[in-house]
C-alpha positions in Angstrom: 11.7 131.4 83.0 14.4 129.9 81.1 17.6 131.7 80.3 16.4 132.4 76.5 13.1 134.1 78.0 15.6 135.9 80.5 15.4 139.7 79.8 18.6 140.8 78.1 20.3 144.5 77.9 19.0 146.8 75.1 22.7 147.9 74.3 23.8 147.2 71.0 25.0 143.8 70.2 24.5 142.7 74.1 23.4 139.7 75.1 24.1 140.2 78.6 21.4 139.5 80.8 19.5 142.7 82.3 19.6 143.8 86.1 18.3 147.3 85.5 15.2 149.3 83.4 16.0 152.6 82.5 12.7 154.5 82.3 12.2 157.6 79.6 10.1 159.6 77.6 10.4 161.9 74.7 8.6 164.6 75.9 7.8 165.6 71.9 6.4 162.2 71.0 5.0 161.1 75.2 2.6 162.4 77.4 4.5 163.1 80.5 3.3 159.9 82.4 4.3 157.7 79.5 7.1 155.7 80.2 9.6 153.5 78.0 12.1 151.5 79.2 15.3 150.2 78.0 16.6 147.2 80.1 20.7 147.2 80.8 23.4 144.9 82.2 26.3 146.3 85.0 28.6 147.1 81.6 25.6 149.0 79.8 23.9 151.0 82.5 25.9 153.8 82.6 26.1 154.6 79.0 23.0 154.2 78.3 21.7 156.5 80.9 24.0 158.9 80.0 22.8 158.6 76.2 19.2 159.4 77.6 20.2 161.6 79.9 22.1 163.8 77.2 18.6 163.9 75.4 16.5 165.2 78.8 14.7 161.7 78.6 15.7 159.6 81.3 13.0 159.4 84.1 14.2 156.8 86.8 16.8 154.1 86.7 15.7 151.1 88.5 17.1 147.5 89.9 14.8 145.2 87.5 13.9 142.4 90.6 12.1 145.6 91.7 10.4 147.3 88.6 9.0 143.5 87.5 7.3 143.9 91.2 5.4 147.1 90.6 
């Protein structure tokens, strides 16, 4: 993979390349196993999960070297 295929962070105006996925759901819109992710850097992870955790959506935060293995 080159570095332009690398994954980068969903944050706004990041180009920072990911190291975690940040599983959710809207449970109004989702089935409960449904999962969406939203991939972060170090700088990005926490705010993020705190913006889905605010919202009751966040599921599981995960190192990505280990969610691209399941």
């Amino acid at each position: 993979m080159s570095t332009t295929d690398a994954p980068i962070c969903s944050a706004k105006g990041c180009r920072a390349a990911a190291v975690w996925v940040l599983a959710w759901n809207n449970p109004k819109l989702h089935t409960p196993d449904r999962r969406k992710t939203w991939l972060a850097c170090d700088e990005h992870r926490e705010y993020l999960t705190q913006f889905l955790d605010m919202r009751g959506f966040l599921k599981d935060v995960v190192p990505l070297d280990e969610w691209t293995q399941e």
